[in-house]
N, C-alpha and C positions, 0 to 999 in steps of 0.2 A: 216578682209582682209587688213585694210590700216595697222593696228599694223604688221601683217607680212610682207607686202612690206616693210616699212621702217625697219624692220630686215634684210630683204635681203639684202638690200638698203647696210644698215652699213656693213654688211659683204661685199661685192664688194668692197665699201669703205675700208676698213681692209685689202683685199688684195691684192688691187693696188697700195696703199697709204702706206708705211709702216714708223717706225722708230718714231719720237719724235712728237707729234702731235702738241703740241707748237710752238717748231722752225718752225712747214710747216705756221703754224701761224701767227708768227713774221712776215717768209717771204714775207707772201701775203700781210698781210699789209704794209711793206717797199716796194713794189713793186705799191701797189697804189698809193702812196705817190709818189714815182717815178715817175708814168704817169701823175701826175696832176699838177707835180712841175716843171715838163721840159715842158708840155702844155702852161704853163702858163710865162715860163723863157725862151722861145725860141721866145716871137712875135716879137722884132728888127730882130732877127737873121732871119726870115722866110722874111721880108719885105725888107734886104738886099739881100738875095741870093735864094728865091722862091718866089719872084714876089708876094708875101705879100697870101701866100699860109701858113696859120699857122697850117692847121690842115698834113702837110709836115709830121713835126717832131715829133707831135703826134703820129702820123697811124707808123713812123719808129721807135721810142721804144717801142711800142706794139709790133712789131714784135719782135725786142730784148728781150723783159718779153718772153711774149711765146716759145722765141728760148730759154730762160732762166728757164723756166720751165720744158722744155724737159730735159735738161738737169741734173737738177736736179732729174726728177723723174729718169732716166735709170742709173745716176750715184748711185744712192742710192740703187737700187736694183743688184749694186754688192758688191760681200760680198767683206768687206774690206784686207780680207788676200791677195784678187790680189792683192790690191795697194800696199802692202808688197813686192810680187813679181817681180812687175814692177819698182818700189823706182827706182834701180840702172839705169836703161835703159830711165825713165823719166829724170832722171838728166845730163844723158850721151847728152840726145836729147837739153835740156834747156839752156847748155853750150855754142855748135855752133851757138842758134837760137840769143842768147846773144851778141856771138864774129859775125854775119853775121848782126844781127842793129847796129853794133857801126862802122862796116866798109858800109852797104850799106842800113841803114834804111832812113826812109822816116822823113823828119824833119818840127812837126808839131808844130807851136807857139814857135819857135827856142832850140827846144830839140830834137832830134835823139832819140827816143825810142818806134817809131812805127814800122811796117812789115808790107806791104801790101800784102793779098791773091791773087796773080795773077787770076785773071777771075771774080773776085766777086766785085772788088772793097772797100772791106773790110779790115782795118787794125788792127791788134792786137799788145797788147804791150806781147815780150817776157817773159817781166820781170812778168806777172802778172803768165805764166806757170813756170818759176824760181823759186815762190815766193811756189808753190803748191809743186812742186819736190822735193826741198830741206828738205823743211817738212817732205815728206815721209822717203826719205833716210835719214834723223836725227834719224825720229823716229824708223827706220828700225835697225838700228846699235845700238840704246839705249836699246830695245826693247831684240835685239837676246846675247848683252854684257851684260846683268842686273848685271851677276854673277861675271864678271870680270870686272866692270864699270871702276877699275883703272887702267887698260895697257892704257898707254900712247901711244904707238904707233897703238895698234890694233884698239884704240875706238877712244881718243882723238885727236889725228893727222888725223887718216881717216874724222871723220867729222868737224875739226880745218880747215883742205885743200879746203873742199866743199864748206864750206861756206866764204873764204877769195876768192877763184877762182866766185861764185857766184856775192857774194855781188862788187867783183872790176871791175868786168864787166858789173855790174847795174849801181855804182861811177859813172862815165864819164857825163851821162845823166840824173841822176835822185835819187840824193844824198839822199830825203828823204825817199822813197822807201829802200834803200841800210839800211840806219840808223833802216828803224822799220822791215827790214829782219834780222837784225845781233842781234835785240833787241828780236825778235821772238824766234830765235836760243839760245841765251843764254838764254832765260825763258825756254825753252824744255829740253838745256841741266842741267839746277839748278834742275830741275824736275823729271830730270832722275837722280838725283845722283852722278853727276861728281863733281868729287873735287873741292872744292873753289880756290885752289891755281892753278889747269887747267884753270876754268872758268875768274880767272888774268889775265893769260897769254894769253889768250883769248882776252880780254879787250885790252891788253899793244899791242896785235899784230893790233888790229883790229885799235887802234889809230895811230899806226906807218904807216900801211900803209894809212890812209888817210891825213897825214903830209907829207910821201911821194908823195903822188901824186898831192897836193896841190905844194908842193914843187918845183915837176920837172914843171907842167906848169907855174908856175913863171920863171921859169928860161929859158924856152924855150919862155917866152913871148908870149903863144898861152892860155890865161886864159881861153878863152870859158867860159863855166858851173860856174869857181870858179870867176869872177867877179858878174855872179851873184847870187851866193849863199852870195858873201861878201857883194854885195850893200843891199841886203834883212835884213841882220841881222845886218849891221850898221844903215838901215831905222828902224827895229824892236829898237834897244838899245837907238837908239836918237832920235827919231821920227821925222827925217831930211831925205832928199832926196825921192824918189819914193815912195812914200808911198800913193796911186792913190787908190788900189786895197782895200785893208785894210780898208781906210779911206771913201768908199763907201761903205761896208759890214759894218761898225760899222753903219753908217746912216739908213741903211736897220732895223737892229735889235732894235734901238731905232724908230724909224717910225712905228715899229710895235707891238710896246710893250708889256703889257700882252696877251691881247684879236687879235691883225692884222688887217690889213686891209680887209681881206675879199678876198677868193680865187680869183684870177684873175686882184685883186687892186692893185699890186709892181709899181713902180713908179721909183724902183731903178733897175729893170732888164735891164732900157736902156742905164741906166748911167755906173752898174758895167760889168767888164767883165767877159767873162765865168759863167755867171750866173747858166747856168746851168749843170754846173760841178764841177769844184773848190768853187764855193760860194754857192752852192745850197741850204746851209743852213741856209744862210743869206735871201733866199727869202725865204724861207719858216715859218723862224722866223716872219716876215715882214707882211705875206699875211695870218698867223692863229695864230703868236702871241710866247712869250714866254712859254707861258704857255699851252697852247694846241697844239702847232707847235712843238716848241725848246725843250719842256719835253720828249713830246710825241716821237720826234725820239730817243733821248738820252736813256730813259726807253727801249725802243724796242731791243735796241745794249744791253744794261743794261740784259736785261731780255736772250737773245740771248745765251747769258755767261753766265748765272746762269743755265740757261737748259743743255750748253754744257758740263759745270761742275757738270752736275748729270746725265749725259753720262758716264762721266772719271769715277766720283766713283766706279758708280755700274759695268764698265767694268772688265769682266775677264781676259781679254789681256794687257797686257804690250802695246803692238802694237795700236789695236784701243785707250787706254787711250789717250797714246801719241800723236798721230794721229788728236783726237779731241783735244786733246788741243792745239797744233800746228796752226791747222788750224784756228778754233776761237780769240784763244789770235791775232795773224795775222792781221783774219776781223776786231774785236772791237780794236784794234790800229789806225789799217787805218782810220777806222769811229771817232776813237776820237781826232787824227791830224785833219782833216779836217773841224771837228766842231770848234774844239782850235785853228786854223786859220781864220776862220770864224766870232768867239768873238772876236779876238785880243790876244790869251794868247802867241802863237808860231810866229818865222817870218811865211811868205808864203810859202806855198810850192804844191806841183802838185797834191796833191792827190784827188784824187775824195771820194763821196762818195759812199759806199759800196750798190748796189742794188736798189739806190736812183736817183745818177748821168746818166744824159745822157752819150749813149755809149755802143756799143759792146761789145768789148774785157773787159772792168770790169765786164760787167755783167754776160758773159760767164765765167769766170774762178772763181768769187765769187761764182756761181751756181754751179759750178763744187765742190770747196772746200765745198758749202754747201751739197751736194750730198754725200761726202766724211762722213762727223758728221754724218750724219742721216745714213748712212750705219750701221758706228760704233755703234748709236743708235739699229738700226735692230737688227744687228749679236745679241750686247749686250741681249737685250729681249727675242730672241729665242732662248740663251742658258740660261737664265734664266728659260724659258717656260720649257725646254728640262728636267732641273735641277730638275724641283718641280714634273714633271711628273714623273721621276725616280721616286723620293723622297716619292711621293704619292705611287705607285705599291709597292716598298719596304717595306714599312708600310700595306699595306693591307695585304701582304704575311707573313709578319709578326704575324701579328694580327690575321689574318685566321689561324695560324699555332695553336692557343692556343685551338682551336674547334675541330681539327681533330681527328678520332678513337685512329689513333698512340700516339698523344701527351696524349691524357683522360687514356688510355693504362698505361701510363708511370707514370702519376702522381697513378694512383691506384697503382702501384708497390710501387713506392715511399712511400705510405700511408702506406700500409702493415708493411714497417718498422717500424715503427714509431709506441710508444703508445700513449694513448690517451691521458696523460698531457704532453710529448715530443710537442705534436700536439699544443694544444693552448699554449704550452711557444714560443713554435717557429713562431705560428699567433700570439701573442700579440707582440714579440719582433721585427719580421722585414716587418711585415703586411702581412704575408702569401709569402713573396718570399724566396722559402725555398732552392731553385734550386739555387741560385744565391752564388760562393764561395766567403766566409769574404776576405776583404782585399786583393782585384782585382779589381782596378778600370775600369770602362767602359770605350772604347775606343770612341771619338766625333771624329766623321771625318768632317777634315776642309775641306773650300770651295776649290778649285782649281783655279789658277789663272796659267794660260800660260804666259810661259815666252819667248821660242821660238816660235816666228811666223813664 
C-alpha cells in the first residue's frame, strides 16, 4: 500500500509540477538562501524603521517567494507558442511603462526606475518587464526569419530599432541594466545567425548613442545619472574618492573566509549599505564562507545554464531554443555583475541579485522569465514524448505486418518462383531479404525541427 501511494504521490507530482526538475531545484534552493539572507541582512534596517521588529522583513519576502512561486508554477504551464504570440503587444506595452518612469517614476536611492501600483503600495521596476519583452520579440522575429536571416531591413533593423528604443529608455536611470540588456540581445542575435558585419553595426550604433547621450547632458550641464556612473569608474580605476560601498563588501568577504562566521554572525550588515540587495553576496560570503556560501551561489547560476542549455538542444523550435536562451543568458549575467561587484572585479552598480535579493518586482519578473524556460522545457518533453509514441506504433505495425496471412501469402508466392539453389544463393548473399530492390537506398527520416512559430 505505501509503495502505491507514493506512486500516486509522484504521478500528482508529474502532473502539476512539469518542465526541467533541476531548474525547479536550483530554484528552491536560491530562494532559501534568499529568506535566510535578507532575515539575517535586514536587522539595522528593521531597528530604524520597524521599531526593531526583525521578523518585519522576513514574514515580507516569504510573501514575495510564495507570490514567486505562483508565478512560476502558472507561467510554465503555458505553452510557450503564446509568448510567441504576445512578443509584439508585450513590447508595445514595455515601451510607454519605460517613457511614463522617466517622466513620472518614483525616485528610490536617487535613481528614477521605479512604478508604484496605485492601491497596493507596491513598486516595480519597468525595466525588469523590458528586459522579458524584448527577449521575446527578438526571439520571435529570429525564430519566423531563420530562412532569410539576412534582409537587413525585414530582420535587422526591425530588431536593431527595438532594442536601441528599449535599451535608451532604460540609459537615463540605470546604465548597467541597459549595458547587460544590449549584451543579452547581441548574444541572441550571434545565435540566431545574423551577420557579423550587422552585429558591428550593431555595436558602432549602440556606442554612438551612449556618447551621444553622455554627450548632450554635459552640455546641457544637467549630468544626473553620468556624474555618477563617472565618480564610480574613476573610484573603481584609482581607488580614490567614494569608494565606501565596495570597500565594506571586500571587509565582509575576507571576515568571512573559507568556512563564515556562522548564519546570523555579519558584523558588516550594519556598516555596509543595501546589504540586502546590491551586496547580498557580500553577507552571505561573510556569514557561510567562501566556500560553502560564495561557491555554493556561484554553482547554483552555474548549474542553472547548463540545464538551460540542454533545453535549447534538445528543442524542436527555433522559438522556444531562442527563448530559453535569451532569457537565461539575461538571469546568469545579472547574477554574475552582481557577484563581480561584490568581490571588487566591476565598478558598482544597481543590480540585485537574481531570486536572492530582497524585493518584489525582481523576484516577480525573474519568476516569470523562469516560468518562461521551464515552459520551453515542458513543450520540449511532450513533443519529444509525442515523437517516440509515434515512433513506437510505427514500428509495431510494422513489424506486426511481417505475421499477417496476406504478407505469409505473398512470400509463398514469391517462393514458388524461385528454385531451390536460387533459394540459398539469395539467403546466403543478402541474409534472406530477398523483397528488398539492389541499389535503392533506404529512406531515414529526419527529425523535424520548426522553424515558424
Amino acid at each position: 500500500m505505501k509503495v502505491e501511494s507514493r506512486k500516486s504521490d509522484k504521478v500528482k507530482v508529474k502532473r502539476y509540477i512539469k518542465g526541467d526538475r533541476i531548474i525547479w531545484i536550483v530554484v528552491l534552493i536560491l530562494l532559501v538562501i534568499s529568506l535566510l539572507s535578507v532575515y539575517s541582512s535586514t536587522g539595522s534596517l528593521a531597528y530604524q524603521h520597524r521599531a526593531g521588529n526583525t521578523f518585519f522583513y522576513l514574514f515580507r519576502q516569504l510573501k514575495f517567494i510564495l507570490l514567486g512561486l505562483m508565478i512560476i508554477f502558472f507561467v510554465h504551464l503555458i505553452p510557450y507558442k503564446v509568448f510567441s504570440r504576445v512578443s509584439v503587444f508585450a513590447l508595445y506595452l514595455a515601451v510607454p511603462l519605460l517613457l511614463l518612469t522617466l517622466i513620472a517614476g518614483t525616485n528610490i536611492n536617487d535613481a528614477t526606475r521605479w512604478l508604484e501600483i496605485p492601491g497596493t503600495g507596491l513598486t516595480i521596476q519597468p525595466s525588469d518587464f523590458a528586459k522579458i519583452a524584448l527577449v521575446m520579440f527578438i526571439a520571435k522575429v529570429l525564430s519566423v526569419n531563420q530562412n532569410n536571416i539576412r534582409d537587413f531591413k525585414g530582420v535587422f533593423l526591425k530588431i536593431s530599432l527595438a532594442i536601441v528604443v528599449t535599451c535608451v529608455l532604460i540609459l537615463p536611470a540605470n546604465l548597467s541594466t541597459a549595458a547587460i540588456l544590449f549584451l543579452t540581445a547581441f548574444s541572441l542575435m550571434f545565435v540566431g545567425r545574423v551577420p557579423l558585419k550587422y552585429l558591428g553595426l550593431m555595436v558602432f550604433t549602440g556606442v554612438v548613442a551612449l556618447s551621444l547621450f553622455i554627450g548632450v547632458a554635459l552640455l546641457l550641464d544637467n549630468e544626473g545619472r553620468v556624474s555618477t556612473w563617472k565618480n564610480r569608474i574613476e573610484a573603481y580605476i584609482h581607488g580614490e574618492g567614494d569608494n565606501y560601498q565596495s570597500d565594506q563588501a571586500k571587509v565582509a568577504i575576507v571576515q568571512g573566509g573559507f568556512f563564515g562566521k556562522g548564519p546570523g554572525n555579519s558584523t558588516q550588515r550594519n556598516l555596509l549599505p543595501h546589504p540586502y540587495s546590491d551586496f547580498i553576496y557580500a553577507i552571505i560570503i561573510e556569514e557561510y564562507g567562501s566556500l560553502i556560501g560564495g561557491i555554493l551561489v556561484l554553482a547554483l547560476y552555474l548549474w542553472l545554464f547548463f540545464r538551460a542549455g540542454l533545453i535549447i538542444r534538445r528543442s524542436r523550435s527555433t522559438y522556444g531554443a531562442f527563448l530559453a536562451f535569451g532569457l537565461s543568458m539575461g538571469l546568469v549575467l545579472q547574477a554574475f555583475v552582481n557577484m563581480a561587484v561584490a568581490v571588487g572585479l566591476v565598478p558598482v552598480t544597481g543590480q540585485t541579485l537574481p531570486l536572492v535579493s530582497m524585493g518584489g518586482s525582481s523576484i516577480f519578473f525573474t519568476s516569470m522569465a523562469t516560468g518562461m524556460i521551464l515552459s520551453v522545457s515542458w513543450g520540449t518533453r511532450e513533443k519529444e514524448g509525442k515523437e517516440k509514441e509515434n515512433s513506437e506504433i510505427s514500428g509495431s505495425n510494422s513489424e506486426g505486418g511481417k505475421d499477417t496471412p496476406g504478407n505469409n501469402r505473398i512470400r509463398k508466392e514469391d517462393d514458388s518462383e524461385w528454385t531451390h539453389v536460387e533459394r540459398k544463393t539469395a539467403r546466403a548473399g543478402d541474409g534472406g531479404r530477398r523483397n528488398e530492390k539492389p541499389g535503392k537506398p533506404k529512406k531515414i527520416r529526419q527529425p523535424e525541427f520548426e522553424v515558424n512559430d
